[in-house]
C-alpha positions as CSV (number, residue, x, y, z in Angstrom):
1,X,28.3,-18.1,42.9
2,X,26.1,-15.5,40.8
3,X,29.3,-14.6,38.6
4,X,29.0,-18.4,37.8
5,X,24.9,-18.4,37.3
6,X,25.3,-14.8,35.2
7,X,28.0,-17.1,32.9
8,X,26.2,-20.0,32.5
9,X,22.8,-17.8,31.7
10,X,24.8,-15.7,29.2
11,X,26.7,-18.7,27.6
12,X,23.7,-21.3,27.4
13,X,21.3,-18.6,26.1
14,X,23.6,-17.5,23.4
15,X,24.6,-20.8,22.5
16,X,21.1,-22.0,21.9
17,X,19.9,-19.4,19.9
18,X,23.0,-19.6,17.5
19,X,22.2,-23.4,17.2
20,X,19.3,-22.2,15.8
21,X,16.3,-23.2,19.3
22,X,13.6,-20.8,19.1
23,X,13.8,-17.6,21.1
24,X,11.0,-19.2,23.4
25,X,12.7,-21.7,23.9
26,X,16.4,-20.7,24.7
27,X,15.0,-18.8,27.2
28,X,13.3,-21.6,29.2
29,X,16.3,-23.8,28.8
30,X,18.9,-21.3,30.0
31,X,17.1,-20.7,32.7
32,X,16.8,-24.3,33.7
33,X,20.8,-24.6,33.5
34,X,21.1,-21.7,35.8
35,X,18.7,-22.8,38.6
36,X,20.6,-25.9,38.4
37,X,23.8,-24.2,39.7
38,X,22.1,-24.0,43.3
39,X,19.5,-26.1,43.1
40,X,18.9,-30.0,42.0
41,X,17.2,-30.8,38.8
42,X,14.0,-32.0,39.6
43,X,12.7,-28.6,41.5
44,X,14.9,-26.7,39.2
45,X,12.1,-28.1,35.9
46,X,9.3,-27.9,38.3
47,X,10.5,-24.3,39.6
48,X,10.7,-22.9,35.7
49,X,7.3,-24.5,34.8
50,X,5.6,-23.1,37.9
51,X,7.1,-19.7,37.2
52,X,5.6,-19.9,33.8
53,X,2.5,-20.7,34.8
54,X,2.5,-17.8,37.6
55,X,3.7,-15.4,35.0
56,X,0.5,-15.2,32.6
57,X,-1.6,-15.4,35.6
58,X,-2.2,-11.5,35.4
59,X,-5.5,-10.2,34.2
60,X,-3.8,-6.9,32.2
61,X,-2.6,-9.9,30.0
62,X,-5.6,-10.3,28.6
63,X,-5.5,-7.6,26.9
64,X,-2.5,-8.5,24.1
65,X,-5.0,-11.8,22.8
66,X,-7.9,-9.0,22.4
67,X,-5.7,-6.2,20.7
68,X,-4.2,-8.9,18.9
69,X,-7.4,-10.4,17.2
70,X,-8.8,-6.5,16.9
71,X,-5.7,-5.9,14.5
72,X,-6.4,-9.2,12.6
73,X,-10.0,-8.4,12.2
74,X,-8.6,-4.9,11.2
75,X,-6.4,-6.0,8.9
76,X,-8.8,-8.1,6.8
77,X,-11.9,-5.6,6.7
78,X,-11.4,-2.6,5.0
79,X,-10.1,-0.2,7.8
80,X,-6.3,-0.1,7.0
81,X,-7.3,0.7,3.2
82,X,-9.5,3.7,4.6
83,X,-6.8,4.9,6.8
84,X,-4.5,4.9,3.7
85,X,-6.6,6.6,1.4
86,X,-7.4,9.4,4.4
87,X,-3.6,9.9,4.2
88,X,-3.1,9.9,0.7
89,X,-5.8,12.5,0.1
90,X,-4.0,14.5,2.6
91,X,-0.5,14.1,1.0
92,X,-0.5,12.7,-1.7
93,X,-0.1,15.7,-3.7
94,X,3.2,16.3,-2.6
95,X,6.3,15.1,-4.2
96,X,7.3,11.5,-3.4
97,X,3.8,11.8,-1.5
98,X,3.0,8.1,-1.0
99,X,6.1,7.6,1.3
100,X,4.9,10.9,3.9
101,X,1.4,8.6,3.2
102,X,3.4,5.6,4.2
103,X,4.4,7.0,7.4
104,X,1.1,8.6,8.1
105,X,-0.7,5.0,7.4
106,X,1.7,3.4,9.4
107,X,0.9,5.9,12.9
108,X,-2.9,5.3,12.0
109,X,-2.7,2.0,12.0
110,X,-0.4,1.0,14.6
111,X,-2.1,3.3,16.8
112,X,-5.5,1.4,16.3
113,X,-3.6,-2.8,16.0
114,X,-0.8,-1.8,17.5
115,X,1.2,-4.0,16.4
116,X,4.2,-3.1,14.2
117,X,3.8,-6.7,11.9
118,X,0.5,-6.2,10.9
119,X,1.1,-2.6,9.7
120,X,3.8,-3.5,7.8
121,X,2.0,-6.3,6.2
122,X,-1.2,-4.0,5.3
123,X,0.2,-1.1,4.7
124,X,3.2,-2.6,2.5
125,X,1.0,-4.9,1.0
126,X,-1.2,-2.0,-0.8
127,X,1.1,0.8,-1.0
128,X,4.2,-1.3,-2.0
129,X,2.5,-2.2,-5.6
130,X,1.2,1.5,-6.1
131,X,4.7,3.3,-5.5
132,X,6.8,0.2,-8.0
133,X,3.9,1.4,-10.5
134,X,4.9,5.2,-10.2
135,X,8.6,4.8,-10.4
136,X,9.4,4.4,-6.2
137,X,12.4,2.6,-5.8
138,X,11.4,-0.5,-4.4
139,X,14.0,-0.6,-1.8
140,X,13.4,3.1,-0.6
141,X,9.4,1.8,-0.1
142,X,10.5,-1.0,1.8
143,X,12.8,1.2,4.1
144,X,10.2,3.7,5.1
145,X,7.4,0.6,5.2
146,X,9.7,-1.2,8.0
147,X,11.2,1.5,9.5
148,X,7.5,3.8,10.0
149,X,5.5,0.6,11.1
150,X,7.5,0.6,14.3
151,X,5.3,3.9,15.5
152,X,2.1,1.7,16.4
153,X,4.6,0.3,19.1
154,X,4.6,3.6,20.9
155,X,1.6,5.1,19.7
156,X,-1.3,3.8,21.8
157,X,-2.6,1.3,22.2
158,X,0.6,-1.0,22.3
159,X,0.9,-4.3,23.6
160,X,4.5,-4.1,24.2
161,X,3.6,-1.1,27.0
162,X,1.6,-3.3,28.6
163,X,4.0,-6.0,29.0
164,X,6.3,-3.2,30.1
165,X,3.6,-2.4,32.4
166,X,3.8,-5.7,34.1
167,X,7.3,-6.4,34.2
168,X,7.4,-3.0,36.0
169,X,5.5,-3.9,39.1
170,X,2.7,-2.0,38.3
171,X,3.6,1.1,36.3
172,X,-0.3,2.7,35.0
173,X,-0.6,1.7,31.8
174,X,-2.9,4.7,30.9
175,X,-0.1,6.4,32.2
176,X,2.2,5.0,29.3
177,X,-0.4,5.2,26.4
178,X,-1.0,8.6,27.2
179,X,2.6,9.0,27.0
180,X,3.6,7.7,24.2
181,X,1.5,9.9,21.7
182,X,4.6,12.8,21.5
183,X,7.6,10.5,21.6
184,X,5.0,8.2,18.5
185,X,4.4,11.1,16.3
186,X,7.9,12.4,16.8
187,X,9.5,9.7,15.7
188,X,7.1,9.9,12.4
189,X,7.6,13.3,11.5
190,X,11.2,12.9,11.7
191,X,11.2,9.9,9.6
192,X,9.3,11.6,7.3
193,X,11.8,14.3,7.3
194,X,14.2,11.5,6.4
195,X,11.9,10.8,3.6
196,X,12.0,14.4,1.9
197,X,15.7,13.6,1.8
198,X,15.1,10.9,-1.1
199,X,12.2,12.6,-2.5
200,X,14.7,14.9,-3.6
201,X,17.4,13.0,-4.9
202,X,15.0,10.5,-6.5
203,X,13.3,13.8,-8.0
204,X,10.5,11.7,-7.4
205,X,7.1,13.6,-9.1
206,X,3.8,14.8,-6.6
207,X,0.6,12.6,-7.0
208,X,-3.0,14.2,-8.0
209,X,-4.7,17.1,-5.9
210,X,-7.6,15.9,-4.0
211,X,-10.5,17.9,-4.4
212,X,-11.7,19.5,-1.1
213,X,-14.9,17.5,-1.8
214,X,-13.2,14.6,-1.7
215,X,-10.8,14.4,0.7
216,X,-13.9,15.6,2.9
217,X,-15.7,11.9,1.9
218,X,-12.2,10.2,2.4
219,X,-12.0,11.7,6.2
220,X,-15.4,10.4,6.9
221,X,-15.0,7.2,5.4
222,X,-12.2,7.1,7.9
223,X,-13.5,8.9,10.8
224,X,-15.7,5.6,12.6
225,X,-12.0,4.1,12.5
226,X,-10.8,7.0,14.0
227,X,-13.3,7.2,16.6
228,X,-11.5,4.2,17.9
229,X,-8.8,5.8,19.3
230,X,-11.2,8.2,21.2
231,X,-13.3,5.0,22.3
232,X,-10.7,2.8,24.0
233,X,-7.9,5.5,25.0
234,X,-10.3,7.7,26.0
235,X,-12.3,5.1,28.0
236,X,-9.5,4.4,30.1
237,X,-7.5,7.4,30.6
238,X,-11.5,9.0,32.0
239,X,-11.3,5.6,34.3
240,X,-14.8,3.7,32.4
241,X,-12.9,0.9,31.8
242,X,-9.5,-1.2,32.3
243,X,-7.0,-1.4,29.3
244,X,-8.3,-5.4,29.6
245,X,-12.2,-3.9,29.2
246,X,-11.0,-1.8,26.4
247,X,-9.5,-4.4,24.5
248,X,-12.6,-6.2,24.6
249,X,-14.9,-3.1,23.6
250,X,-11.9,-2.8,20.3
251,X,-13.0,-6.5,19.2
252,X,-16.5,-5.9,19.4
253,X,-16.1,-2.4,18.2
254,X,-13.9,-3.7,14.6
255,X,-16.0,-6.6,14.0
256,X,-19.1,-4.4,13.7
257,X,-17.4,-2.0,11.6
258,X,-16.1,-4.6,9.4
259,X,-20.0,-5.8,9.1
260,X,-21.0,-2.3,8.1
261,X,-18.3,-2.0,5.4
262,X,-19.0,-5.2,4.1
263,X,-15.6,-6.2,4.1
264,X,-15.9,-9.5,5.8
265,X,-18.8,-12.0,6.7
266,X,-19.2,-14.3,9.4
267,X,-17.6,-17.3,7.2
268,X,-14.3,-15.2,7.7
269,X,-14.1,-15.0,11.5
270,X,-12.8,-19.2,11.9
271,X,-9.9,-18.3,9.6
272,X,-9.5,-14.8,11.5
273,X,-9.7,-16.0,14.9
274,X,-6.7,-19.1,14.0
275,X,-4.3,-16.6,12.8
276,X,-5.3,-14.4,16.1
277,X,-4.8,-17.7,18.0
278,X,-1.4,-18.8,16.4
279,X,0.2,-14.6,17.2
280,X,-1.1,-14.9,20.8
281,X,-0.2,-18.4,21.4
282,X,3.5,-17.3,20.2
283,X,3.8,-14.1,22.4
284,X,2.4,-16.3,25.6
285,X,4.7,-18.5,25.5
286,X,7.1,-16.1,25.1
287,X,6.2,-14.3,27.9
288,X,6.0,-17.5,30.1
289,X,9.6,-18.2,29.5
290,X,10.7,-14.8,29.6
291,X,9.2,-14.6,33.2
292,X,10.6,-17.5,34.3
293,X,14.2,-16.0,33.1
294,X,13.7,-12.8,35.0
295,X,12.3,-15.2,37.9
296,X,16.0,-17.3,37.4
297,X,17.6,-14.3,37.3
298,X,16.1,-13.0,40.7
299,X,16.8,-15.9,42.4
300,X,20.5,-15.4,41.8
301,X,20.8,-11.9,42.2
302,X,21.8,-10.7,38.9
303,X,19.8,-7.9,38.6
304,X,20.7,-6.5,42.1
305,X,24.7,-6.8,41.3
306,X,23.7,-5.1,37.5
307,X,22.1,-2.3,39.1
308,X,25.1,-1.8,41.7
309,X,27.6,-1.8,38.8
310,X,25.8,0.7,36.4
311,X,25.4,2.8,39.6
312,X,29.3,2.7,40.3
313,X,29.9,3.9,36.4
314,X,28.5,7.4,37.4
315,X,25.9,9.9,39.3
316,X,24.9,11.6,36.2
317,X,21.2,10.2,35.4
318,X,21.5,10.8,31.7
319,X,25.1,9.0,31.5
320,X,23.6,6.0,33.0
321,X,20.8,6.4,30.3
322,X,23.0,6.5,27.6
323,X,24.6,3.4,28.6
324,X,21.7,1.2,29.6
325,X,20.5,2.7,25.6
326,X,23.8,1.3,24.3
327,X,23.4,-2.2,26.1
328,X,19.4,-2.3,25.1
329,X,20.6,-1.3,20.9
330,X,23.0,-4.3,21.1
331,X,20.2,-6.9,22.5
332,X,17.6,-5.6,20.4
333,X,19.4,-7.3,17.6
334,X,19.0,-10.4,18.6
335,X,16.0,-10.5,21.3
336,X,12.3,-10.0,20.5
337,X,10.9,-6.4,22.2
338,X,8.6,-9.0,24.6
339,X,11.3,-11.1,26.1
340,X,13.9,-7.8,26.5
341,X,11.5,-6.0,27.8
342,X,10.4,-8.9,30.2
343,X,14.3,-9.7,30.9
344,X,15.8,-6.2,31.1
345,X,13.3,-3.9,33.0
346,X,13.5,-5.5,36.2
347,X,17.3,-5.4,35.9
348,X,17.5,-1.0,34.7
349,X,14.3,-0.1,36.5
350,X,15.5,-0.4,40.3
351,X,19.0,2.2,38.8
352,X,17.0,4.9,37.0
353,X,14.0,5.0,39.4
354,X,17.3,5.5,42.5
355,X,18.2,8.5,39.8
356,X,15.1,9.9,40.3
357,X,14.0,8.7,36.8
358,X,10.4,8.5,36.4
359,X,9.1,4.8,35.1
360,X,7.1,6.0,32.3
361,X,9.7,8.1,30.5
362,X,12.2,5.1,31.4
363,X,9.4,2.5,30.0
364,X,9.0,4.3,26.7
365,X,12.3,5.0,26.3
366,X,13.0,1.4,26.5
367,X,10.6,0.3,23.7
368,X,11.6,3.3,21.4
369,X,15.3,1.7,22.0
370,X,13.4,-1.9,21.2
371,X,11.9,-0.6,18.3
372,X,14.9,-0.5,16.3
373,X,15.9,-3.5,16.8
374,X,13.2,-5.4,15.3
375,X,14.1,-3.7,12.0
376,X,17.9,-5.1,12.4
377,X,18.9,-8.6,11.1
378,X,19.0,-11.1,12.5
379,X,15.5,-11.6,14.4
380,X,14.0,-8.5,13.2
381,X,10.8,-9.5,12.8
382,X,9.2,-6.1,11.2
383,X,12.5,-6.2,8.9
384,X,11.5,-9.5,7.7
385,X,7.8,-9.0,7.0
386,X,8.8,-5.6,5.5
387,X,11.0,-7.1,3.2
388,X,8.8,-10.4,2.4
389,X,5.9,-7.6,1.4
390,X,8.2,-5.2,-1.3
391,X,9.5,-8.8,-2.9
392,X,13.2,-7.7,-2.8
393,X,16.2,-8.8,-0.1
394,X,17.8,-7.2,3.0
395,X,21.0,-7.0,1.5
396,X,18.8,-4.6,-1.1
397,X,17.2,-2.6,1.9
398,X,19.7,-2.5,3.8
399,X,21.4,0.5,2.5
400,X,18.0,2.8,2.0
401,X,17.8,1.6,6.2
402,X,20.5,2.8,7.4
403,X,19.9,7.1,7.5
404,X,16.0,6.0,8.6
405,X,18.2,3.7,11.3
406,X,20.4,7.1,12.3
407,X,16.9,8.5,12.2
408,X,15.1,6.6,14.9
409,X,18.5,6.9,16.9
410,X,18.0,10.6,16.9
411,X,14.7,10.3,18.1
412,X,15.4,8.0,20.9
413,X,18.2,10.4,22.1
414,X,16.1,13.4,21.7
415,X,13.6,11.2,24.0
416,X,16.1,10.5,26.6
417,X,17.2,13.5,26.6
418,X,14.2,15.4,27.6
419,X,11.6,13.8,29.6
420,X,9.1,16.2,29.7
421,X,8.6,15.4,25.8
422,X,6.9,11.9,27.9
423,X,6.0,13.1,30.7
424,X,3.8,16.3,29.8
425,X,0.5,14.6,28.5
426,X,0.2,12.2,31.5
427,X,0.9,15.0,34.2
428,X,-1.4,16.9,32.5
429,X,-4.2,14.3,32.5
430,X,-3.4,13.3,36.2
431,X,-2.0,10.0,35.4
């Protein structure tokens, strides 16, 4: 019977999305079909609705509406275009220096929004116009915009970690943000090495030196946004406050800075708060539907008979790695990060943990692997925003993406491949 229900979920769910249904839902629906293998219809629609209700009853939720209007308030007053001109005094005097200030951008301001959208929206949006005006390729711009904005997923504070966090069980999230500062900056710093690569074979020219006097006033134009990071990471890896509490304190904390640089005004926050309203209300609902999935899937025992099979492939921890990486790189291309990592963690997470693989490592493993897909076609969402912002195609991009593609794959093995490049910073905090 579950070889019938795993069918019917695969079939229904793929055949839905192809018709064009939104992720959200195709998920619902396909669950619905497969609950209806065992049970009638009428508990089977009030079984799915109950199991979305249930799944956004959980108080670290609150936390993604709160990050999510901190990066919109972010966005819109002045402290991305701080951020950016703190990096371009630090590197823009090298050659090709506004992509290295593209990536650097990008980890500043994903690790504050955390969310990979809105820094390729900001940062794109006033970067994109300054490299076409020195002679960038527009497509190379585009490639290191999409591919770099991807960081603020695993740099702290990250919504997708927390979600991860949930569909765990229970996994610390100040655990995971702690973690994910190495793998985050990793994966910039080689993408930046990917960068050099063009700088050379564009022969693209270095920008002005910054006086020492000014890049001083840049760094403390930048430094309240900064202080940030220390404010809400710091709060909650010390224990003063929940990831929730912190989320809150990063609203309160942007707004006022976006007072004191004059940026926005009060007439702004309506428009500010909708735009906050309309992301949330879309990654709730995801979530609702991709809980009741996971819940459908339970019920049947797919993820049980999963688990057993990827168990019988092999004993080696790392070859069971690679593979769950392969299968996570193929759904990433057609799944949003929330929903896979809603779907698949409950399904991978009872293998590696009977490896002896620890949860964190395993968690940000999974949403490095995630990460790349939401710069593939054809629902990658940072892909399309990147590519919306430098006014060109994917069919332009796409070439320029593919060694920063290779890139990101290097990092995720390198990731895999040695935990304690995860694991270090939490075990030396006592997380």
């Amino acid at each position: 019977m579950e070889y019938i229900s795993v069918v019917i979920l695969v079939v229904s769910f793929i055949t839905l999305m192809g018709l064009g249904v939104p992720v959200a839902w195709s998920l619902g629906l396909s669950s619905f079909l497969t609950l209806t293998v065992t049970i009638a219809t009428v508990p089977s629609a009030t079984t799915i609705a109950q199991r979305m209700g249930t799944g956004l009853d959980s108080f670290s939720l609150l936390a993604i509406p709160f990050f999510i209007l901190a990066g919109e308030i972010m966005n819109k007053g002045g402290i991305a275009n701080r951020l950016i001109d703190l990096a371009k005094a630090i590197t823009g005097r090298l050659p090709g220096g506004l992509l290295y200030v593209n990536v650097i951008a990008s980890m500043l301001f994903g690790a504050i929004a955390g969310s990979a959208v809105a820094a390729a929206s900001a940062i794109g949006g006033i970067l994109g116009p300054r490299m076409e005006k020195e002679g960038y390729p527009k497509e190379l711009g585009a490639a290191v915009n999409i591919t770099s904005s991807t960081t603020g997923l695993i740099i702290p504070p990250s919504n997708v970690l927390i979600v991860y966090s949930l569909a765990s069980g229970g996994v610390s999230i100040a655990a995971l943000f702690v973690a994910g500062y190495i793998p985050g900056i990793l994966l910039g710093l080689l993408l930046m090495l990917t960068a050099s690569v063009f700088i050379r074979k564009n022969n693209l020219k270095p920008g002005d030196i910054t006086p020492i006097k000014e890049l001083v006033k840049k760094f403390l134009d930048a430094l309240p946004s900064l202080f940030l990071l220390v404010v809400v990471i710091g709060g909650i890896v010390i224990g003063v406050f929940t990831a929730t509490e912190a989320s809150a304190i990063a609203v309160v904390y942007t707004i006022v800075l976006s007072f004191i640089y004059r940026e926005i005004s009060f007439k702004d926050l309506p428009k500010i708060l909708l735009k906050s309203s309309e992301t949330t209300s879309i990654v709730m609902l995801l979530i609702a539907t991709s809980m009741s999935m996971s819940w459908a899937m339970s019920s049947e025992n797919i993820p049980q008979s999963i688990s057993a099979t990827l168990l019988s492939l092999s004993e080696n921890k790392f070859v069971i790695l690679i593979i769950i990486n392969l299968i996570l790189l193929f759904v990433g291309t057609f799944m949003d990060m929330t929903p896979a990592v809603l779907i698949f963690t409950p399904i991978f997470l009872p293998a590696v943990v009977s490896l002896g693989i620890d949860p964190v490592h395993f968690g940000i493993m999974m949403v490095l692997n995630l990460c790349i897909g939401v710069c593939t076609p054809p629902v990658g969402s940072v892909l399309f925003v990147g590519v919306g912002v430098a006014k060109t195609s994917i069919a332009k991009v796409f070439i320029p993406l593919l060694p920063f593609f290779i890139t990101m794959i290097v990092g995720l093995l390198i990731i895999t491949l040695f935990p304690q490049l995860t694991l270090w910073l939490p075990r030396l905090f006592g997380l």
